[in-house]
C-alpha positions in Angstrom: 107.9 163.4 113.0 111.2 164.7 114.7 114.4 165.4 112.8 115.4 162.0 111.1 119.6 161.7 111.5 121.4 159.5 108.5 124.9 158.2 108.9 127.1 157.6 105.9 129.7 155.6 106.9 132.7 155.7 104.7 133.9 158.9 102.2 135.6 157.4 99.7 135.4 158.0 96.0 131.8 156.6 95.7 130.4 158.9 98.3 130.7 162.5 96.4 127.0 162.2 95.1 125.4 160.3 98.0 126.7 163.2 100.3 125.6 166.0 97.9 122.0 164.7 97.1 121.1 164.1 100.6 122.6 167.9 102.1 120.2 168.7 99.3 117.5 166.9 100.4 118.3 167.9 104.0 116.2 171.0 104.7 113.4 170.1 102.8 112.8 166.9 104.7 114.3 167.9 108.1 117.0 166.1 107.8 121.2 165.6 109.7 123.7 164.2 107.6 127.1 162.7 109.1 130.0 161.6 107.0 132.4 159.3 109.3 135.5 158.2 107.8 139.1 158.0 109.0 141.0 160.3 107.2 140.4 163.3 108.1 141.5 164.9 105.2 139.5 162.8 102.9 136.5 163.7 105.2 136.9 167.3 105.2 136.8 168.0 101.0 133.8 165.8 101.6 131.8 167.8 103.8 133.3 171.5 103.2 130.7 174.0 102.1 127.5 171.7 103.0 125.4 173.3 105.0 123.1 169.9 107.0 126.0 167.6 106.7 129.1 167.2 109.6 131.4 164.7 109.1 133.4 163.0 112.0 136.3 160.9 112.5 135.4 157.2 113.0 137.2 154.0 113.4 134.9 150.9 112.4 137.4 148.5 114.4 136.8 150.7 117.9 133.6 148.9 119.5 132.6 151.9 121.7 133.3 154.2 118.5 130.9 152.2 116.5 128.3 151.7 119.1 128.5 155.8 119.8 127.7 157.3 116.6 125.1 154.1 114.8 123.6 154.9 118.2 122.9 158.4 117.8 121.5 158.1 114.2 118.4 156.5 112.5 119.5 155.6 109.3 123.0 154.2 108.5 124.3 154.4 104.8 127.7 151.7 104.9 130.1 152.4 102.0 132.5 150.5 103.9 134.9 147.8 102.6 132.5 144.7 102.3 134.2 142.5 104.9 133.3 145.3 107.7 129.7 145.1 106.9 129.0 142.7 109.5 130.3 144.6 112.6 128.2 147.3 111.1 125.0 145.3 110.8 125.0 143.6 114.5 125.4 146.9 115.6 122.3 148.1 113.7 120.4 145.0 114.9 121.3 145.5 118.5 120.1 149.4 118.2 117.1 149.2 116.1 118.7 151.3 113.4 117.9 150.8 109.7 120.7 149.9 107.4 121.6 150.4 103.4 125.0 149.3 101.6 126.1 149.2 97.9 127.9 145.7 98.2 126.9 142.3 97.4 125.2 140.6 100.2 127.5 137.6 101.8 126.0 135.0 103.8 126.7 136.9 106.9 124.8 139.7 105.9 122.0 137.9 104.5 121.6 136.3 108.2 121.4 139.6 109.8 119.0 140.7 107.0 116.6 138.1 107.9 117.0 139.2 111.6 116.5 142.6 111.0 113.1 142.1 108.9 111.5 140.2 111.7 112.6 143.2 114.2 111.0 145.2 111.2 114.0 147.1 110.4 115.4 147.9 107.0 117.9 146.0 105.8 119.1 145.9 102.3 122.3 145.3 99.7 123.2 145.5 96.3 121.7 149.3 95.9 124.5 150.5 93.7 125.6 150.5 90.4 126.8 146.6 90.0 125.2 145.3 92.0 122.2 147.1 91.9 121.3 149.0 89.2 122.1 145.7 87.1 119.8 143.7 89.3 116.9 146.6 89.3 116.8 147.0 85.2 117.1 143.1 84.3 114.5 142.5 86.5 112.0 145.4 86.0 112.7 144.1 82.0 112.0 140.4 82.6 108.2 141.1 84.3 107.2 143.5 81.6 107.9 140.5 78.9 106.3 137.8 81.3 103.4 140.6 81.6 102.5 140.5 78.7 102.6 137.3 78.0 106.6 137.0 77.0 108.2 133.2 77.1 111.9 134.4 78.0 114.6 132.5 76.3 117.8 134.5 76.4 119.4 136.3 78.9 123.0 138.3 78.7 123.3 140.8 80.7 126.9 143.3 80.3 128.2 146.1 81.9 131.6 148.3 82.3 133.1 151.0 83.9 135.6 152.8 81.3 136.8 156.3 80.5 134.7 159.1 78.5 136.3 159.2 74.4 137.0 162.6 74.9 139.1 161.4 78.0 140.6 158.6 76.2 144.6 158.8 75.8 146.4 156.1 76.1 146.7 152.4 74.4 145.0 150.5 76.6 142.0 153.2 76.3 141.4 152.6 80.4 141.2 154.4 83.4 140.6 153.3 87.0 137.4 154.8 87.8 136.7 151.7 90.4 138.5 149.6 93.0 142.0 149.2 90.8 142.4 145.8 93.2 139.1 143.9 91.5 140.7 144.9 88.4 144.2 144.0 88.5 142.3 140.4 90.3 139.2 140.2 87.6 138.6 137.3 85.8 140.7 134.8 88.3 139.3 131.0 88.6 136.7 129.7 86.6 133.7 131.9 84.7 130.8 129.8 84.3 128.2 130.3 81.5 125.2 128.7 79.4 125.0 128.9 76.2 122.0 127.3 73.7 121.4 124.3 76.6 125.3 123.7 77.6 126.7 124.5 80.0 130.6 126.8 79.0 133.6 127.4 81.1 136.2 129.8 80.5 139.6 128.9 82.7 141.8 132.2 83.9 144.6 131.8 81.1 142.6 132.1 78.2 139.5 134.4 79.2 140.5 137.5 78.1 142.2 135.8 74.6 138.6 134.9 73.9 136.9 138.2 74.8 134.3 139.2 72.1 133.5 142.5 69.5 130.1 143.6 70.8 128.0 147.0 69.8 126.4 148.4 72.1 123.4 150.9 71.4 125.5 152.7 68.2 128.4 152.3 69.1 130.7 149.4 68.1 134.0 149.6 69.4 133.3 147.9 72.9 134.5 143.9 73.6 132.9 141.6 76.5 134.6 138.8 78.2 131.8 136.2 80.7 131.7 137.4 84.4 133.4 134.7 87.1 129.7 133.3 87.4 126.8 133.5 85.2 125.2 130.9 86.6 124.8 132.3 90.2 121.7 135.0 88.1 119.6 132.0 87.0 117.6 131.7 90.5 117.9 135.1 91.7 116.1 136.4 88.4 113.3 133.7 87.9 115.4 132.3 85.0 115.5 128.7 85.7 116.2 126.4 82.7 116.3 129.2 80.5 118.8 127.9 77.6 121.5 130.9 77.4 122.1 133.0 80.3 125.4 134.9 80.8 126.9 138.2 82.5 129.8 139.9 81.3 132.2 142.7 81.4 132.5 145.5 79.3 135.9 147.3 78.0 137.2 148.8 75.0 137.9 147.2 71.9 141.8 146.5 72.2 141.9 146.0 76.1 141.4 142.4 76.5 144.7 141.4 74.1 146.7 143.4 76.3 145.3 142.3 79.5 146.3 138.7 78.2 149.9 139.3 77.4 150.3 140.9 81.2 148.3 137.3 82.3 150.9 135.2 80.2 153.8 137.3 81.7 152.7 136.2 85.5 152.3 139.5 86.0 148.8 139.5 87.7 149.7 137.0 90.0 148.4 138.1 93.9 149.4 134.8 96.0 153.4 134.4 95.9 155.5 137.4 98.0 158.4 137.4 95.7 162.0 138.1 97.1 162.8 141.2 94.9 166.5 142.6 95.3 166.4 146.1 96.7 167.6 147.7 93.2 165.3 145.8 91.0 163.9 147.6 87.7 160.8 146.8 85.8 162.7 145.9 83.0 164.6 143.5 85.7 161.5 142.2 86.4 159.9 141.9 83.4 163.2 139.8 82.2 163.0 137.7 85.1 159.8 136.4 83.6 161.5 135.4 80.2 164.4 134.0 82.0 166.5 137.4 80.1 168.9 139.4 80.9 168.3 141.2 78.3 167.9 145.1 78.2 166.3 147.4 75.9 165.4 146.6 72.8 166.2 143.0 72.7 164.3 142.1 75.7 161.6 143.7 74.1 162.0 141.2 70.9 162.1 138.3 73.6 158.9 139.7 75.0 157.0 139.3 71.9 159.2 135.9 70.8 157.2 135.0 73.7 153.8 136.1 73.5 154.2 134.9 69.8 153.2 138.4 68.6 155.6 141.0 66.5 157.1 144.0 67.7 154.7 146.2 66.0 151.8 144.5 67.6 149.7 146.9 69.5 150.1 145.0 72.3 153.7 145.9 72.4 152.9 149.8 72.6 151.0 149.0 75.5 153.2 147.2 77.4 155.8 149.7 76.5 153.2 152.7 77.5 153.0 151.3 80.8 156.7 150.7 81.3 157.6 147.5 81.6 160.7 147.4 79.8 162.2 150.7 81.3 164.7 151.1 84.3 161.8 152.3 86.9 162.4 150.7 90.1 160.0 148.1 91.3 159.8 148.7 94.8 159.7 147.0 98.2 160.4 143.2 98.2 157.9 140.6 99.5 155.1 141.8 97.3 153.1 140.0 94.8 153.6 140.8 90.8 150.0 142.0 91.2 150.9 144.0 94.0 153.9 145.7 91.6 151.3 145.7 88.8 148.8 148.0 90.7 151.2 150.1 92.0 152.4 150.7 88.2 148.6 150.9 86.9 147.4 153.2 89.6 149.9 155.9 88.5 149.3 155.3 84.9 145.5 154.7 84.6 145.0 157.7 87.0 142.3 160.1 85.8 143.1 163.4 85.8 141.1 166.7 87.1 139.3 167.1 84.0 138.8 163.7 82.7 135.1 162.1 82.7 134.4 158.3 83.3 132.0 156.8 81.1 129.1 153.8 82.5 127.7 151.3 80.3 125.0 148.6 81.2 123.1 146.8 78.3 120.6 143.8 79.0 119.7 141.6 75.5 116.0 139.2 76.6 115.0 137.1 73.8 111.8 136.0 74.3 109.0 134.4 72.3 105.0 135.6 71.9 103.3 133.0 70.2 105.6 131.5 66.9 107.4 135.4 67.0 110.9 135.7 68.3 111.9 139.1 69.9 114.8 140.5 71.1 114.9 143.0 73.9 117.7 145.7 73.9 117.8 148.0 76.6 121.2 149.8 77.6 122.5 152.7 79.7 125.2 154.8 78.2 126.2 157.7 81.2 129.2 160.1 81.4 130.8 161.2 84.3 131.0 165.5 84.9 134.4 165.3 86.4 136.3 164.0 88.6 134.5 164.2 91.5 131.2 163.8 89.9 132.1 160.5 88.0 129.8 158.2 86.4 130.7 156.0 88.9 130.0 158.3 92.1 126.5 159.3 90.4 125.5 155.6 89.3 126.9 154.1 93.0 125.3 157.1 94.8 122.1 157.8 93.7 120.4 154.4 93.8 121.5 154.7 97.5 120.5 158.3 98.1 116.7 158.0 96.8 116.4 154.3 98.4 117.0 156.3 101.4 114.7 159.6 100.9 112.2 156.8 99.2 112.1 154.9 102.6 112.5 158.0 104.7 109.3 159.8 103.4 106.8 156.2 103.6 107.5 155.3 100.2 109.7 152.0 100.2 108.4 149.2 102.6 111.0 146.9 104.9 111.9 144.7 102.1 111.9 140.6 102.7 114.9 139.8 100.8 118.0 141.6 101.5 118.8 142.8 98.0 116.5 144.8 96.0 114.7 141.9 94.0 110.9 142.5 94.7 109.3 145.0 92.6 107.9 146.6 95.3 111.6 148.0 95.7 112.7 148.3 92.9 110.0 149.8 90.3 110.0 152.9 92.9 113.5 152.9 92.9 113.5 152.8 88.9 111.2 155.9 88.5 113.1 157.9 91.2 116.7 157.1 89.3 114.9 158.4 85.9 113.9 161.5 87.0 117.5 162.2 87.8 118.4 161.0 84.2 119.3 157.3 85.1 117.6 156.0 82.2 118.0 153.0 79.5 116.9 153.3 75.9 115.3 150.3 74.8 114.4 148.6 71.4 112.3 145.5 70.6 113.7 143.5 67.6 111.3 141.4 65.8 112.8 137.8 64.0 115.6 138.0 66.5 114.5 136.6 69.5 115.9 132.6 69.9 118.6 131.8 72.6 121.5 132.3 70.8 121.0 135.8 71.0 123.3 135.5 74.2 126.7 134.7 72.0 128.3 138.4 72.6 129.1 138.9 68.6 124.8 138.8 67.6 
């Protein structure tokens, strides 16, 4: 077999280990690597010093650009925005080219996934982090219990992205290691959840009030609050009628109070363009929301007057940390407070050149063999090396990279579903993410195995 070309389409954050595992990988298996992206400059700290990778400048939104380069390659890796995946795929389908991404797979995507599998291509989502890793684990747990002979009861499934302790200085103990918009957005609508046969919902305003303490592994200083919906899991893991089932988020212990005070204030608020005069301050702003003019200190005591919480809450040191009450302008009008709020957070929550990002994942199964209950404990607890090589890049990129080499060297088949649900996918995918230290460690708890092992606090 010839020289087998790979695209990766996209050089964002997420790429770094992706692009750095296949160069690797490239002389040994006769591979070309591409990195196409549209900023150049992002593109070339990317590619510089590798020695089988190019990269090229490439507009998704230019149909002869797209057709061009997926036409001279064999493999294409998207990390695009999810809402360009589609103009990606039909162009795959129409070429014959095989296809990998990281993001969930919409209905769009799962149509040309079906399409592709009958043209015998390879087609598959979800291969990152979350979604994929998540997916991968939960599932390769769930058929070990059935295997031998495991009635599953319980199902909570948690996961975060946070910064390393030894990284960790500021109140709100947080740094954007991820898409700062699905942040500053997380939570909004309705999360959906079962717990011990009933069905529980969680409305916008008080989710992150009711966020819960949860250890994980041996340490204890992590909260959860339920994922947007739980209930979505139940088919796509086998789990049907099971009588607790929930998905959830991971932060530090603290984050959650002050995430609710900024929901209270309106200040995560994406829909409404608000008519901002041009010398506007944040503490302006944030008195606009209190209907103060106060200043200073005293709109600071109105502050907490109105999230009912005193002065020397710790909530209070983080809104003051992030500068809400100080005479930094707010910017251009016609924005959304969320749109302000980022802005603010992405300077603030910024990690710097030596700070390490920090990945945690744990899945608790209870399950019953013969009159014993068990509980199943398996988590993931992976730092980042810098910032480059973050927890996030590493657990986002490698799933992706070995998928590929897996599939390139005969050892993945084209998979029938377009997310990695069959163990025929993921079991190899498992083994090769271990042997580059992806790993969960994983207890069995006698006595503790009934459904309400799902409440967050067990």
């Amino acid at each position: 077999m010839g020289m087998r070309k790979i695209l990766v389409l996209g050089a964002g954050r997420s790429a770094t280990t992706l692009i750095h595992y296949l160069d690797n990988h490239a002389g040994s298996s006769k591979w070309r690597v591409t990195v196409a992206d549209s900023d150049a400059l992002v593109l070339e700290a990317k590619v510089n010093g590798l020695r089988h990778t190019e990269g090229k400048l490439f507009h998704v939104s230019n149909p002869a650009d797209r057709s061009r380069i997926i036409g001279e390659h064999d493999f294409v890796i998207s990390l695009l925005p999810w809402t360009l995946h589609p103009l990606v795929a039909r162009e795959c389908l129409r070429l014959g080219k095989h296809l990998l991404t990281a993001s969930y797979v919409s209905p769009a995507m799962k149509s040309l996934a079906i399409k592709a599998s009958k043209k015998g291509l390879f087609f598959l989502g979800e291969m990152g982090l979350d979604p994929g890793i998540d997916h991968m684990s939960a599932l390769e747990l769930i058929r070990r219990i059935r295997q031998k002979g495991g009635v599953i009861r319980s199902f909570r499934s948690v996961a975060g992205g946070l910064v390393a302790p030894g990284s960790d200085d500021n109140p709100w103990h947080y740094k954007f290691t991820w898409n700062p918009r699905n942040v500053v957005l997380a939570g909004q609508g309705i999360s959906q959840f079962r717990e011990r046969g009933q069905m529980v919902l969680r409305p916008y305003p008080e989710l992150f009030a009711r966020a819960e303490p949860v250890a994980i592994g041996e340490d204890d200083h992590y909260e959860v609050y339920p994922n947007r919906d739980s209930l979505h899991y139940e088919k796509l893991y086998d789990l049907e009628g099971i009588p607790s089932l929930m998905r959830g988020t991971v932060r530090f212990r603290g984050f959650c109070r002050g995430w609710h005070a900024l929901i209270r204030l309106g200040l995560t608020e994406g829909v409404t363009e608000l008519h901002t005069p041009p010398d506007m301050t944040w503490a302006r702003f944030t008195g606009a929301w209190l209907s103060s003019v106060a200043q200073g200190v005293a709109l600071e005591e109105e502050c907490a007057r109105f999230l009912d919480i005193s002065l020397r809450d710790p909530v209070m040191d983080q809104l003051r940390w992030l500068g809400i009450f100080s005479d930094r302008p707010l910017g251009i009008s016609g924005r959304t407070a969320a749109d302000h709020l980022q802005t603010l957070l992405e300077e603030k929550w910024a990690l710097r050149p030596h700070d390490r990002d920090l990945v945690v994942m744990e899945h608790r199964i209870g399950y019953g063999m013969g009159k014993e209950a068990i509980e199943c404990r398996a988590h993931l607890r992976y730092e980042g090396k810098d910032v480059w090589r973050t927890a996030m890049a590493d657990l986002v990129g490698l799933p992706l990279a070995v998928t590929t080499r897996l599939f390139l060297t005969g050892h993945l088949p084209v998979p029938v579903m377009p997310g990695p649900f069959e163990a025929r996918i993921f079991e190899p995918v498992l083994a090769a993410l271990r042997e580059e230290g992806v790993s969960f460690e994983e207890i069995h708890i006698p006595g503790n195995g009934d459904e309400s092992v799902t409440r967050i606090h067990s």
